[in-house]
N, C-alpha and C positions, 0 to 999 in steps of 0.2 A: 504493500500500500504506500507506504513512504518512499518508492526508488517509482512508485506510478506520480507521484504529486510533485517530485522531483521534475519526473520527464515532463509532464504538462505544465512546470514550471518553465522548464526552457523551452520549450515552444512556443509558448506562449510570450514569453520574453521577446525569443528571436524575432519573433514576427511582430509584434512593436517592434523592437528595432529596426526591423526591416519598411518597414510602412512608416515609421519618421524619416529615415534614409531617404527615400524615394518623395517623403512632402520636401524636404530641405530643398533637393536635388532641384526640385518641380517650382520652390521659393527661388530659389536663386536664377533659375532659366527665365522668371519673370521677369526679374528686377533686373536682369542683364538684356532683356527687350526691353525695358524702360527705360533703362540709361543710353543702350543704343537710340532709342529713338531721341533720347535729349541733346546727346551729342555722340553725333555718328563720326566725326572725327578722331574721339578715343577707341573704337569699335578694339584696336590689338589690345590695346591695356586691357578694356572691358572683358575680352577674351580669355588671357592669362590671368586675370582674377577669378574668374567664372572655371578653369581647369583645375587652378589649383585649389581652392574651394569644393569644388565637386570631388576632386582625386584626396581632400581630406575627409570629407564625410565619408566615402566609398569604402578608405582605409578602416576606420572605425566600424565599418560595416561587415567587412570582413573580419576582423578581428573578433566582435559578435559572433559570426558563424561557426566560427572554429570553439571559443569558447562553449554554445551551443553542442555545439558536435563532442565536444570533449566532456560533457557535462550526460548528453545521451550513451557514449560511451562506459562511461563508466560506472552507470547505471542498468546496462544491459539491455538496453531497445535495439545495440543492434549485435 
């Protein structure tokens, strides 16, 4: 019972995690069409903000999943 409330812990974790990932992602792809339209002159800056930004959320997002995975593991789901 406790290694099942464990696993449904981390599922259910992961996936918030996963689903704020993907809102941030979806925040930032906005606001980087809003700034391009403000000023389409900075578009490369706006660019390289917007990669490395997204390639830090993405990082935390993987690190989630393993932790997840590691957590199923050693609980015995798989």
């Amino acid at each position: 019972m406790a290694a099942a409330v464990k696993i449904a812990g981390a599922l259910i974790g992961g996936g918030a995690g996963v689903g704020g990932a993907g809102a941030g992602v979806g925040s930032i792809g906005g606001s980087m069409c809003e700034a391009t339209a403000r000023q389409p002159e900075l578009i490369t800056t706006i660019r390289v903000q917007f990669f490395l930004a997204a390639a830090i959320i993405e990082g935390f997002t993987f690190l989630l999943l393993v932790l997840v995975m590691i957590v199923l593991v050693r609980n015995g789901a798989f």
